[in-house]
C-alpha positions as CSV (number, residue, x, y, z in Angstrom):
1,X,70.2,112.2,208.7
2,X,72.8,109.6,207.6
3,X,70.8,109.2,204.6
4,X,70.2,112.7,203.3
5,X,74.0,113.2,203.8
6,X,74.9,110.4,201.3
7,X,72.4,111.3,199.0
8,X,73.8,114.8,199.3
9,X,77.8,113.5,198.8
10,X,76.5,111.0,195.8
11,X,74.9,114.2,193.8
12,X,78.1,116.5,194.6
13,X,80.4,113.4,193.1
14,X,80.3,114.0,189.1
15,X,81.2,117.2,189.7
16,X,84.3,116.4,192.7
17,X,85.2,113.7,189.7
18,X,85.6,116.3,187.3
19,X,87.4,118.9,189.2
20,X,89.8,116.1,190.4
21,X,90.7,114.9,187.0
22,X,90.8,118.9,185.2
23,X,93.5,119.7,188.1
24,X,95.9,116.2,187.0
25,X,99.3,116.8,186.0
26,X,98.1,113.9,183.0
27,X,96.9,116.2,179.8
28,X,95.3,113.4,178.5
29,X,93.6,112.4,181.5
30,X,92.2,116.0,181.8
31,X,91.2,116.0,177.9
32,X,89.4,112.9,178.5
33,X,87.4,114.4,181.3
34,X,86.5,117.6,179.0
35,X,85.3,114.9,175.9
36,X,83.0,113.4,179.1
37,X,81.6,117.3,179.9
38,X,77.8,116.1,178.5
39,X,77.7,113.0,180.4
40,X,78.8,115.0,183.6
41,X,76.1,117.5,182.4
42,X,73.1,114.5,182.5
43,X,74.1,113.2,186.0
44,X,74.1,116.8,187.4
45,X,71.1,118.2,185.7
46,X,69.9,121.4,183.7
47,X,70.1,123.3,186.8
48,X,73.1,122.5,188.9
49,X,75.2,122.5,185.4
50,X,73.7,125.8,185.0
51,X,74.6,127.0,188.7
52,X,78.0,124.9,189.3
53,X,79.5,123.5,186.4
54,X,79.2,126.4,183.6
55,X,80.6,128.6,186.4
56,X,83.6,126.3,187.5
57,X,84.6,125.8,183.9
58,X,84.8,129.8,183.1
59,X,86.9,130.7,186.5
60,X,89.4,127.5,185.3
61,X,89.8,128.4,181.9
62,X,93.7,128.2,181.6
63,X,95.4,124.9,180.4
64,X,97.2,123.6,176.9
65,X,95.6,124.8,173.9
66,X,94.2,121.0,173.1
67,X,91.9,120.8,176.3
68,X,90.5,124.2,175.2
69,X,90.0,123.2,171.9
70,X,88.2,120.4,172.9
71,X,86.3,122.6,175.6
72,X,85.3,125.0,172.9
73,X,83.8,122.4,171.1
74,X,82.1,120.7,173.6
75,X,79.9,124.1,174.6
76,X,78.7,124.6,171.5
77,X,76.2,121.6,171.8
78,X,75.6,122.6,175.8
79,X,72.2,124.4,174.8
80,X,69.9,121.8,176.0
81,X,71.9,120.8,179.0
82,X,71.5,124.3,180.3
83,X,67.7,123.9,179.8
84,X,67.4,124.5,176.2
85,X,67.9,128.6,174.2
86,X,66.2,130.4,176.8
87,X,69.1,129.3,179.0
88,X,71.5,129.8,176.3
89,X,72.9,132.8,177.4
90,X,74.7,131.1,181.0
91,X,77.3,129.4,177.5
92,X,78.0,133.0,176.5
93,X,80.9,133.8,179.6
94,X,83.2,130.5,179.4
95,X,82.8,130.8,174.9
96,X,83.9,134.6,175.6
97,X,87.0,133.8,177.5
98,X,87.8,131.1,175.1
99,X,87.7,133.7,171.9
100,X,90.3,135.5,173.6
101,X,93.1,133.1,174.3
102,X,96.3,133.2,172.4
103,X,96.1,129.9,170.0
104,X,94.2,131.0,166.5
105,X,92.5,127.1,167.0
106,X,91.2,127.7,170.4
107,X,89.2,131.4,169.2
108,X,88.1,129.8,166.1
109,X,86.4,126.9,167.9
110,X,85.0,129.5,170.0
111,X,83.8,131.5,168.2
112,X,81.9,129.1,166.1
113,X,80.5,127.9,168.9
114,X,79.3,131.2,169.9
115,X,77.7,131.5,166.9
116,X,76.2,128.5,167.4
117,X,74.2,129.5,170.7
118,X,73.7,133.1,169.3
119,X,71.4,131.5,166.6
120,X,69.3,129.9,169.7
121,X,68.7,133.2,171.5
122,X,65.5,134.8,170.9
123,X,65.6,138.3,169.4
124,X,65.4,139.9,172.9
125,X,68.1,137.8,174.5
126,X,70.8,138.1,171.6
127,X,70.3,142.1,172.3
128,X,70.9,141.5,176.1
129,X,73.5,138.9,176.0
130,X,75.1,138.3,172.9
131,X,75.4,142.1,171.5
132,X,77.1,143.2,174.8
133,X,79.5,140.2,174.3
134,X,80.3,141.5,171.1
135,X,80.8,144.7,171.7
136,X,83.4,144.1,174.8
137,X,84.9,141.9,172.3
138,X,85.5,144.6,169.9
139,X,86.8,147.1,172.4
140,X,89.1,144.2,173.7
141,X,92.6,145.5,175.1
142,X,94.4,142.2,173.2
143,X,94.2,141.6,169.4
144,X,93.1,138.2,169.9
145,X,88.8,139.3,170.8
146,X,89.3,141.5,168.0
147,X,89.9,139.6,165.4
148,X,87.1,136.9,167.5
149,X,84.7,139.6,167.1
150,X,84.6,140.1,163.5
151,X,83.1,136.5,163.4
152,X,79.9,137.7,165.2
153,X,79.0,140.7,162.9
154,X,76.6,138.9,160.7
155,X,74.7,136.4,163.2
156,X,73.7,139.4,165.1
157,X,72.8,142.1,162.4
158,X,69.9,140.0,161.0
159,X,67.4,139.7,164.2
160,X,68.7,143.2,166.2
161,X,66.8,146.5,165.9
162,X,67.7,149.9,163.4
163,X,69.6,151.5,166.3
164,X,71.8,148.5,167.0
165,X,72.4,147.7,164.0
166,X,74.0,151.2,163.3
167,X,76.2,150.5,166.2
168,X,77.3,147.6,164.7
169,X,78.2,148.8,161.3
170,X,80.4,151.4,163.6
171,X,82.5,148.9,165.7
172,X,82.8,147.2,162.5
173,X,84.0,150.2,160.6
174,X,86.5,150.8,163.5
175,X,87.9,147.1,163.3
176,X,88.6,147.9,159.2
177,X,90.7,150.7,160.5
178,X,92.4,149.0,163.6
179,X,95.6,149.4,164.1
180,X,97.0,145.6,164.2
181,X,97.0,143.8,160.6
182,X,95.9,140.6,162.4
183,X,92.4,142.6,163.5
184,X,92.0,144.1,159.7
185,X,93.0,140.6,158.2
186,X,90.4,139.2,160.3
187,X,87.6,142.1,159.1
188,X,88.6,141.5,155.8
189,X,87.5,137.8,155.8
190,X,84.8,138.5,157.3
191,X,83.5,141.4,154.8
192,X,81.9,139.5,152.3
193,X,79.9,137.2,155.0
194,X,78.8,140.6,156.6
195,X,78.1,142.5,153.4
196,X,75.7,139.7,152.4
197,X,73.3,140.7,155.7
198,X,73.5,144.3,155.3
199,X,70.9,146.4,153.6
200,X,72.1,147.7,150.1
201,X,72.2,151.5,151.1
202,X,74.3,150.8,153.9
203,X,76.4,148.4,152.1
204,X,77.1,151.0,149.2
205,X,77.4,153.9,152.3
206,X,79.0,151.9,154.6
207,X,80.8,148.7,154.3
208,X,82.2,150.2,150.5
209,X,84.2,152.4,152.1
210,X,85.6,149.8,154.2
211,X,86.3,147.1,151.1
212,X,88.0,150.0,149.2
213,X,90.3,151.2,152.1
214,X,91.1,147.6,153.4
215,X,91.7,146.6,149.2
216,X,94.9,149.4,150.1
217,X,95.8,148.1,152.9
218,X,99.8,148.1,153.4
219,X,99.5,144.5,154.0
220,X,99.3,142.2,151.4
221,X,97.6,139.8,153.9
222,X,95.0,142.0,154.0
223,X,94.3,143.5,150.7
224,X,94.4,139.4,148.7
225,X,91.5,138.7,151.3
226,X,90.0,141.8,150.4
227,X,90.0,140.1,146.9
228,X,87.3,137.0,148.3
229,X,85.1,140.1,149.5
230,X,85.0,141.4,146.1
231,X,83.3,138.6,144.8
232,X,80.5,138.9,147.6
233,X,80.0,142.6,147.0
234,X,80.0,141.9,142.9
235,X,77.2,139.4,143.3
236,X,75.0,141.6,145.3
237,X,75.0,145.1,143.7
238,X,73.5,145.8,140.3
239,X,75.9,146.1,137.5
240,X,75.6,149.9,137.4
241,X,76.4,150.2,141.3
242,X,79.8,146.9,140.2
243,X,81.2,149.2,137.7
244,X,81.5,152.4,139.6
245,X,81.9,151.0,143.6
246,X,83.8,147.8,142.6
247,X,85.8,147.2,139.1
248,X,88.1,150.4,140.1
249,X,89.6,148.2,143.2
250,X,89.3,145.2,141.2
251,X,91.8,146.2,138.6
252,X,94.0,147.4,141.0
253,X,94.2,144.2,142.9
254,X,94.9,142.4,139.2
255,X,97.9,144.6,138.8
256,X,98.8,144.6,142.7
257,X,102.6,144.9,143.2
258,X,102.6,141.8,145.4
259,X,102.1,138.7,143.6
260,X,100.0,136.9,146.6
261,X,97.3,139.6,145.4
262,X,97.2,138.8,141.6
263,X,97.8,135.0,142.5
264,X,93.9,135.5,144.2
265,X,93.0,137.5,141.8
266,X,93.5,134.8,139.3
267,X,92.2,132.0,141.8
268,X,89.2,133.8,141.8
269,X,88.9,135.1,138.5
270,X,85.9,133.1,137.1
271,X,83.7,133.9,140.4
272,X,84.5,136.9,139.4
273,X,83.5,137.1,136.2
274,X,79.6,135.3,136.8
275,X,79.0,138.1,139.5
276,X,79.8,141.0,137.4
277,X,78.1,139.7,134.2
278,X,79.1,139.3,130.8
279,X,79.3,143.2,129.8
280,X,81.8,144.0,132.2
281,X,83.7,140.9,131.3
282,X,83.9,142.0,127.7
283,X,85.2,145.4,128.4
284,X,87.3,145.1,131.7
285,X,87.7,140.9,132.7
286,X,88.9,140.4,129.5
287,X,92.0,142.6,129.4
288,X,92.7,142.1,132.9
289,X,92.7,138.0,132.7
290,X,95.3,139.1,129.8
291,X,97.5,140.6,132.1
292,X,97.2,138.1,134.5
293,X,98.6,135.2,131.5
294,X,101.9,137.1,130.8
295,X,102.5,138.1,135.0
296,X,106.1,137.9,136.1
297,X,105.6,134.9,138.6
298,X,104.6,131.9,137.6
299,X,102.5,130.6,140.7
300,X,100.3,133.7,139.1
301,X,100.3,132.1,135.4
302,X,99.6,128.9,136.7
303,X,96.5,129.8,138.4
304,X,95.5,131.7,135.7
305,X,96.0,129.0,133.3
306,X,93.8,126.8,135.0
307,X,91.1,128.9,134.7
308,X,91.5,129.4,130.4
309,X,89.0,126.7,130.1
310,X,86.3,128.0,132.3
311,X,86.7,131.7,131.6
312,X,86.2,130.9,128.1
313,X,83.1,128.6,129.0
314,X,81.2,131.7,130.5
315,X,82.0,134.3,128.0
316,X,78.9,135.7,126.6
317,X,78.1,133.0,123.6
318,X,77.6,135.5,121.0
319,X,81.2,136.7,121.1
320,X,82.8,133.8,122.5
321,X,84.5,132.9,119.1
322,X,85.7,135.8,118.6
323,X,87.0,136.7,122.0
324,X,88.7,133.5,122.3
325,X,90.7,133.3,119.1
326,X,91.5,137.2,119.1
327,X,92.2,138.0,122.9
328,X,92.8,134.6,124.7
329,X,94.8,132.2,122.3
330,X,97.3,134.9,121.5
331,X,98.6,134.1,125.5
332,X,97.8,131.1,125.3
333,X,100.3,130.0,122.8
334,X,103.1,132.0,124.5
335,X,102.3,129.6,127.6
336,X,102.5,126.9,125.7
337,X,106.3,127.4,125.3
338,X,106.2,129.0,129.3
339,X,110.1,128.2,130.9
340,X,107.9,126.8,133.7
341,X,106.5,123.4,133.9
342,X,103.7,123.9,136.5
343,X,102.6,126.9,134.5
344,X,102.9,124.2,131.4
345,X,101.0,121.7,133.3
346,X,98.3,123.9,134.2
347,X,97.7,124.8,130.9
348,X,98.0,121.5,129.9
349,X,95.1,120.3,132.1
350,X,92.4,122.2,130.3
351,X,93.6,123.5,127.4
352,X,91.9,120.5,125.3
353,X,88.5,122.1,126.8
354,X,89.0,124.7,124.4
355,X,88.1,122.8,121.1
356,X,84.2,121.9,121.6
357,X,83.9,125.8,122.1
358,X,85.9,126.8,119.0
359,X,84.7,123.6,116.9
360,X,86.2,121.5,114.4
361,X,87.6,123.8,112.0
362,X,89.2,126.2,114.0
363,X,90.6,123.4,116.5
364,X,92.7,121.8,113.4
365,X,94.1,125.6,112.4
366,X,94.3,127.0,116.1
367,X,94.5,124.0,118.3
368,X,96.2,121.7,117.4
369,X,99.4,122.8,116.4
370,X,99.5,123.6,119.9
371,X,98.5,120.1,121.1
372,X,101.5,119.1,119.0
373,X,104.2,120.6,120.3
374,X,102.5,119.7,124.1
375,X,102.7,116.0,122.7
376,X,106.5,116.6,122.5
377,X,107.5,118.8,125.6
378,X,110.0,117.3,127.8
379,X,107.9,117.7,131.1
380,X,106.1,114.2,131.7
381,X,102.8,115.8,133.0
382,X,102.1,118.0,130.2
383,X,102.3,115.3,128.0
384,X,100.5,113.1,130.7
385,X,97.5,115.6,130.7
386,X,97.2,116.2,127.1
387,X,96.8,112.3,126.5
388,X,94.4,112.4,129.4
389,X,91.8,114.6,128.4
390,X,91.7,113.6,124.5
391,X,88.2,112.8,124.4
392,X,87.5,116.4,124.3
393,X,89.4,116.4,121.1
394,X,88.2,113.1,120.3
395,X,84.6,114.1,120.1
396,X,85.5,117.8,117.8
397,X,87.6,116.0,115.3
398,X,88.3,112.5,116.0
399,X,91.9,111.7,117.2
400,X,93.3,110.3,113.8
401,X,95.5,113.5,113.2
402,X,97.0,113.1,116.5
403,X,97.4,109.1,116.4
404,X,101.0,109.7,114.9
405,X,102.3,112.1,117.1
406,X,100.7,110.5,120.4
407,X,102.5,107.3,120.0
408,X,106.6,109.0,120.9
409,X,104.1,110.7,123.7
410,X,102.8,107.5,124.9
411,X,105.7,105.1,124.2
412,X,108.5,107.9,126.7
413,X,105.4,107.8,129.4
414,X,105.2,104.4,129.4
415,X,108.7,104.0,129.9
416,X,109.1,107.2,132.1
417,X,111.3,106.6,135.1
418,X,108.7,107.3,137.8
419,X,106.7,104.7,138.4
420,X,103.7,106.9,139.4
421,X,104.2,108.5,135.4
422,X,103.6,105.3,134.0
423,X,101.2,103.9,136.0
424,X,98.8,107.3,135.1
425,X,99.2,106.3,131.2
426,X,98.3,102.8,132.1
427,X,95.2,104.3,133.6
428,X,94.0,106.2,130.3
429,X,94.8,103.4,128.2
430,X,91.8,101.6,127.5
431,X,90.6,105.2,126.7
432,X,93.3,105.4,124.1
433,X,92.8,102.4,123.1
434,X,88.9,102.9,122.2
435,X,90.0,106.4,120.8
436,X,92.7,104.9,118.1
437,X,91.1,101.8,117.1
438,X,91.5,98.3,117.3
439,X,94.0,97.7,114.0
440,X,96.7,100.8,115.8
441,X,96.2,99.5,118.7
442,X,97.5,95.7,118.0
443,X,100.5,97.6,115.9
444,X,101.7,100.2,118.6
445,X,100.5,100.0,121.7
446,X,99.5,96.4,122.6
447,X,103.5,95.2,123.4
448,X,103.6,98.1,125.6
449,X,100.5,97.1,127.5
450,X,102.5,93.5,127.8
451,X,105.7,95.1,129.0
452,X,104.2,96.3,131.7
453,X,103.1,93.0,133.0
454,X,106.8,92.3,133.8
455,X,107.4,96.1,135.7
456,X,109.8,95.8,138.6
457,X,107.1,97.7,140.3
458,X,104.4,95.4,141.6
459,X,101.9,98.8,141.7
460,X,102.2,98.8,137.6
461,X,101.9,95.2,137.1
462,X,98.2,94.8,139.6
463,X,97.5,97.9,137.3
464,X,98.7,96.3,133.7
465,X,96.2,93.0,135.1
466,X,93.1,94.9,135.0
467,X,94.3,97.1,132.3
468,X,94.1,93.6,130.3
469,X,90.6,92.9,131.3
470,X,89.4,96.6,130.5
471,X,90.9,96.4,127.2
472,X,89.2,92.9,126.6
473,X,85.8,94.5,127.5
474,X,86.8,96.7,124.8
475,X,87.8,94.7,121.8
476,X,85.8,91.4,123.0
477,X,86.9,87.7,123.7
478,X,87.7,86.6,120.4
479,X,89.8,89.1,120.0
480,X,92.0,88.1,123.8
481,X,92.0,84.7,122.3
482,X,93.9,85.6,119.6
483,X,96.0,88.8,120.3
484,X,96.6,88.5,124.2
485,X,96.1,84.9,126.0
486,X,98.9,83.1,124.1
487,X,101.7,86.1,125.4
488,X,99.8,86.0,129.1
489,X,100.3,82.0,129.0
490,X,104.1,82.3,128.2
491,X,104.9,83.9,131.1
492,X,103.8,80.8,133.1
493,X,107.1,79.3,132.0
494,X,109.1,82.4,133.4
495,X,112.0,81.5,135.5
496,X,111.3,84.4,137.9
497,X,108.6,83.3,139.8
498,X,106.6,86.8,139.8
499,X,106.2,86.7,136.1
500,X,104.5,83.4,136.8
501,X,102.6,85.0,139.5
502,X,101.2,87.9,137.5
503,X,100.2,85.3,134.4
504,X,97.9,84.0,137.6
505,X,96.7,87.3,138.3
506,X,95.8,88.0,134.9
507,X,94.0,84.4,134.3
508,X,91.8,85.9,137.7
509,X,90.6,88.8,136.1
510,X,90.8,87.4,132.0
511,X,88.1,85.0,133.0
512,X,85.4,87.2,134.1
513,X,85.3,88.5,131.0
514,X,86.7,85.8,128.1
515,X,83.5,83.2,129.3
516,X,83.3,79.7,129.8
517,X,84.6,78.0,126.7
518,X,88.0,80.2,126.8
519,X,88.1,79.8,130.5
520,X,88.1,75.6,130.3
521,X,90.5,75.4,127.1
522,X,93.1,77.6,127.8
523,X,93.2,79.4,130.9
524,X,92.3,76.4,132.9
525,X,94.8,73.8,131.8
526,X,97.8,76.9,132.5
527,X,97.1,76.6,136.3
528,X,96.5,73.3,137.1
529,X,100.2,73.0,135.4
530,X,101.2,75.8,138.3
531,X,100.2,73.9,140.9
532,X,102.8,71.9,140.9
533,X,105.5,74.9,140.9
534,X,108.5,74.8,143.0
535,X,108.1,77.7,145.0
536,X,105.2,77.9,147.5
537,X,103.8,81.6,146.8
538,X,103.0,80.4,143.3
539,X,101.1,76.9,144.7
540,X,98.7,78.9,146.9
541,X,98.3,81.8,144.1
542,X,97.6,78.5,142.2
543,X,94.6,77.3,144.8
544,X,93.0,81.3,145.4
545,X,92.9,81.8,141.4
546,X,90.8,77.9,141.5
547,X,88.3,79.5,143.8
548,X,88.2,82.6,141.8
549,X,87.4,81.3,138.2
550,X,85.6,78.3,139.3
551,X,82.2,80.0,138.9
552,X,82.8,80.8,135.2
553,X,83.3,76.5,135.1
554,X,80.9,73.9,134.3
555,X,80.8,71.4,137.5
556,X,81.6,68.3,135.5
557,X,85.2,70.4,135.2
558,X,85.1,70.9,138.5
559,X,84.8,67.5,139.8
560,X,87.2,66.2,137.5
561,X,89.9,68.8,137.1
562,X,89.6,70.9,140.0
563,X,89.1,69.6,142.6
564,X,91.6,66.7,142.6
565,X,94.3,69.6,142.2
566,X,93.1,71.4,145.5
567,X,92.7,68.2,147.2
568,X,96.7,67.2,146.3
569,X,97.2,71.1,147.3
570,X,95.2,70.4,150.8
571,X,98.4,67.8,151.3
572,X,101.3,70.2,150.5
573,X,104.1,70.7,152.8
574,X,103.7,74.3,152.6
575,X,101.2,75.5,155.4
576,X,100.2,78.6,153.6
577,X,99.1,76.2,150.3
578,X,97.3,73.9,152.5
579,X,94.9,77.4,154.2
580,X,94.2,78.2,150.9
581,X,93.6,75.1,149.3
582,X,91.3,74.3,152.3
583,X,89.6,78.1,151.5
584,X,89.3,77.4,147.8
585,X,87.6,73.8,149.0
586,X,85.0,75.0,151.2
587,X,84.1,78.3,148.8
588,X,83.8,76.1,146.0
589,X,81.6,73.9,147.6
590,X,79.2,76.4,149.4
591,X,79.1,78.2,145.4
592,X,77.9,74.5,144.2
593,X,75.2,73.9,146.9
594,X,74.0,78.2,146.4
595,X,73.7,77.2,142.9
596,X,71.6,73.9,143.5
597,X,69.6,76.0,145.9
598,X,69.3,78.1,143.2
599,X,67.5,75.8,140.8
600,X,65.2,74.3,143.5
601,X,63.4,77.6,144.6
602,X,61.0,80.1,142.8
603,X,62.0,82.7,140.9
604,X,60.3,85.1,142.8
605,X,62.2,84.4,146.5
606,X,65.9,84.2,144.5
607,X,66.7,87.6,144.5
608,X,66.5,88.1,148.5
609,X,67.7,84.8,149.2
610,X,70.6,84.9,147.0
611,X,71.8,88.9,148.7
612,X,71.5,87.1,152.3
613,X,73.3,84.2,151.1
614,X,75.9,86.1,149.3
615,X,77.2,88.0,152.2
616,X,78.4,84.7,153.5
617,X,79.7,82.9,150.3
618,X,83.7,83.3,151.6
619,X,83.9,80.4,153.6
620,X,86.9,80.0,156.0
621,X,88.2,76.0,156.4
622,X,87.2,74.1,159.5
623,X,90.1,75.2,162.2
624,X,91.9,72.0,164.4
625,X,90.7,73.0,168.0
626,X,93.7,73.6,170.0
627,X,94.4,72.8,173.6
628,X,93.1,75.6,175.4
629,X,89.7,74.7,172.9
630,X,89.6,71.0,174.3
631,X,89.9,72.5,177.8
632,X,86.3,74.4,177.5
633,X,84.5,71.8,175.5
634,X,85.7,69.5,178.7
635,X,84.7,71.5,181.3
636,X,81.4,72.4,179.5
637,X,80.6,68.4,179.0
638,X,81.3,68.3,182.7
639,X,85.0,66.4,182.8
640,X,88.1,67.9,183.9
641,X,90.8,68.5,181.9
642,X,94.0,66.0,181.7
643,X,96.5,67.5,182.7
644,X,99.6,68.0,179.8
645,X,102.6,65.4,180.6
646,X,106.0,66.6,179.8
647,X,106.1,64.0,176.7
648,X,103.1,66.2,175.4
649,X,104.8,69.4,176.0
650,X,107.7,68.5,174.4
């Protein structure tokens, strides 16, 4: 008897666990114990979570919105605890109360998990669970299952029969035309998802209606999510059924009196324009996107301006020309001059897109008078984007007629007072570079490149360092050896110690690319002289850069030049020098014996060998045992300790 009673009290403890820690004053201790719900789940069992714990969580639901959130989520992955989806339905009561709680988190976490188990209910069950769940939703006293309702429209439409299905389009007629904007805000978002499950007649007879009355809603909140349902109804109607049922509220929204309307009409202008096809765009897109380019507001222009580049892409190619030089460039060049810079900017970003669509001739007489004047504006990211997406010119007709009026452009960005400005143009330099040519590049632009190796900002300099390297890749060794290396190597002589620093960080990076011969006779020889710098910072620099260029060295230099520096650097007073110098000792080494191993095994193993071996080629220094170390090594060797004297301590 004794027995059966502590088996009984050991299956009853998950759950006495549980309720003890979901009643603690602690919130996190009661949001740790809904994170453990599964693991409660397993100990209990499919049917006593089904019979006690499903049924204790719904009659407790009422805490702080983050245990509920986490609750939410945790039941929508409860199907096979419960016993798998034709147990499903037991998840349906504690989800429901959750979608009706005050906090917008809390129902939306809900409610995707009740979509979640609805799509695990047979046919049968989703009519005799989920539908009734739906529909108390929708006829909910509080606002709050109203607008959770309009979530579940379109997982239950698909898989319910004719007669319930009209009963749905109803309730979700009446939630267009509820009385809180909240509820018709919520329908409105979920129109499009809806309209996509619905049967064409009853989209056109039914949900039409709905789109057009909530697209004149008195809320704007309403009637610029109306806007994303357009684009869902668009793509799914034929182009007769768009033009009569759809363009009508469509230009209305473009010219909507409050600009959060237009300002989503012009965010989703281009979605727009590939649902309704390129007939409709000729005759009513076109015009509209117009009005959109000279709106009042300018969050409106510059959302409009971003899309100049991709409406134009997916005009109808026939026309595109045409329409583009006659009905688009026309506002185009008035936003060039725009009194805003974001709407500047914008236009900025993608206006460059323009000239492999118009092609070569047309860019010099339409384009790039207007490129000009970007070249010069006063705002630092207009200019910053037309440099940045030159290519597009670049590849039309070549970047000569620009060179002169990029270089005032580049030469104020590189000098711009934010540092994030001028580390952007150091970014699209090597681009530039490869764009203007080597001979304009050496003239203009190369003592900017070395300015920025001595930025107060250490962000621009790291950047300026591999900036070197990229531009080497482009214009080749020779070419470093002569034009960059000797002004690098002065700056080992700088008397401000970071100077010094970033020549080492350039000789890192320079020799991965200059090869071996460069690397020996002149990089070399310029830090083995920094190793004996005063100040410590520089020394272990010295000893990391060693370890870094030392495979693009023969081992004969090696053995003569390097490693008698590390070894004199392994003796410094500084600590910091002697960890790296001990680092750059041991990686060297383990480089020299992978590269004997190398030679001594068949080609056909070297390739695996050489990825296992890699993965350990950093190789930390030997560390001195300390006390408490001696201590084990003792005790493990079967001695006892010494114990420390207070001359030892000391």
């Amino acid at each position: 008897m004794a027995a059966s009673d502590k088996s009984v009290d050991d299956s009853l403890y998950p759950i006495a666990v549980l309720i003890d820690e979901l009643k603690n004053e602690d919130v996190q201790l009661r949001l740790n114990s809904i994170k453990k719900l599964s693991t409660i789940a397993l100990a209990l069992g499919e049917e006593r979570t089904r019979s006690e714990l499903i049924p204790f969580l719904t009659e407790t639901i009422y805490d702080e919105d983050e245990v509920l959130l986490a609750l939410a989520d945790q039941l929508g992955n409860f199907t096979s605890l419960v016993g798998g989806p034709e147990f499903a339905m037991y998840l349906i009561p504690p989800l429901e109360s959750l979608a009706t709680v005050e906090e917008t988190v809390v129902r939306d976490k809900a409610v995707e998990s009740l979509r979640t188990v609805a799509a695990e209910h047979s046919a049968q069950d989703l009519e005799i669970h989920v539908v009734p769940t739906l529909q108390r939703l929708v006829s909910g006293d509080w606002f709050t299952s109203r607008t959770s309702a309009c979530g579940l429209f379109s997982v239950c439409y698909p898989r319910v029969t004719q007669p319930v299905k009209a009963e749905l389009r109803a309730n979700f007629r009446k939630l267009c035309q509820d009385e809180t904007p909240m509820v018709r805000r919520a329908a409105a978002n979920k129109l499009g998802e809806f309209a996509k499950v619905v049967e064409t007649e009853y989209l056109k007879s039914d949900l039409i209606p709905n789109f057009v009355q909530l697209a004149q809603d008195d809320q704007d909140s309403v009637r610029l999510l109306a806007v994303e349902a357009c684009v869902s109804i668009a793509q799914l109607l034929p182009q007769d059924d768009v033009e009569h049922l759809v363009l009508p509220t469509l230009r209305q929204c473009a010219s909507d009196s409050s600009w959060r309307v237009r300002y989503m009409v012009a965010e989703k202008f281009v979605d727009l324009q590939k649902a309704v096809g390129p007939e409709i765009t000729r005759v009513d897109l076109v015009p509209a996107f117009q009005y959109l380019l000279k709106d009042a507001e300018a969050e409106v222009r510059a959302a409009v301006a971003t899309k100049v580049k991709d409406f134009c892409a997916n005009l109808d190619k026939v026309n595109q020309v045409q329409i583009i030089l006659s009905s688009i460039l026309p506002y185009v060049r008035d936003l060039v001059s725009d009194p805003n810079p974001h709407v500047k900017s914008a236009l900025a970003s993608v206006i460059m897109g323009l000239s492999p669509m118009l092609g070569a001739y047309q860019t010099v007489e339409q384009l790039l008078p207007l490129f000009l004047i970007q070249l010069k504006d006063e705002c630092p990211e207009v200019r910053l984007n037309i440099i940045s997406n030159l290519d597009c010119v670049n590849d039309v007709i070549g970047i000569q007629q620009l060179s002169q009026s990029l270089l005032p452009a580049i030469v104020e960005l590189a000098e711009d007072s934010k540092w994030r400005v001028r580390l952007a143009i150091i970014e699209y330099m090597p681009a530039l570079a490869g764009q203007l040519g080597q001979e304009f590049f050496d003239q203009k632009l190369r003592g900017l490149c070395m300015g920025w190796l001595n930025d107060h900002v250490y962000a621009i300099r790291e950047a300026a360092t591999l900036n070197m390297k990229k531009l080497v890749e482009q214009f080749g060794a020779p070419w470093a050896e002569q034009a960059i290396i000797p002004m690098i190597l002065v700056m080992s002589r700088n008397k401000n110690y970071l100077h010094r620093m970033t020549c080492l960080f350039c000789l890192n990076v320079l020799a991965e690319v200059c090869g071996t011969d460069i690397t020996t006779k002149l990089l070399l020889p310029t830090v083995l002289l920094l190793a004996a710098d005063p100040v410590a910072n520089v020394r272990f620099n010295v000893a990391k850069t060693l370890q870094k260029i030392s495979p693009f060295l023969e081992a004969s230099v090696i053995d003569a030049q390097v490693k008698p520096t590390l070894d004199k650097l392994n003796t410094d007073t500084d600590v910091d020098v002697k960890h790296f110098a001990a680092q750059a000792i041991a990686g060297i080494a383990a480089e020299m014996e992978l590269n004997v191993f190398r030679t001594a095994i068949p080609p056909c193993m070297g390739a695996k060998i050489e990825a296992a071996m890699d993965s350990k080629l950093i190789v930390e220094p030997p560390r001195q045992p300390e006390a408490a170390d001696n201590d084990i090594l003792q005790e493990m060797n079967g001695k006892a300790a010494e114990p420390p004297t207070l001359d030892s301590e000391s």
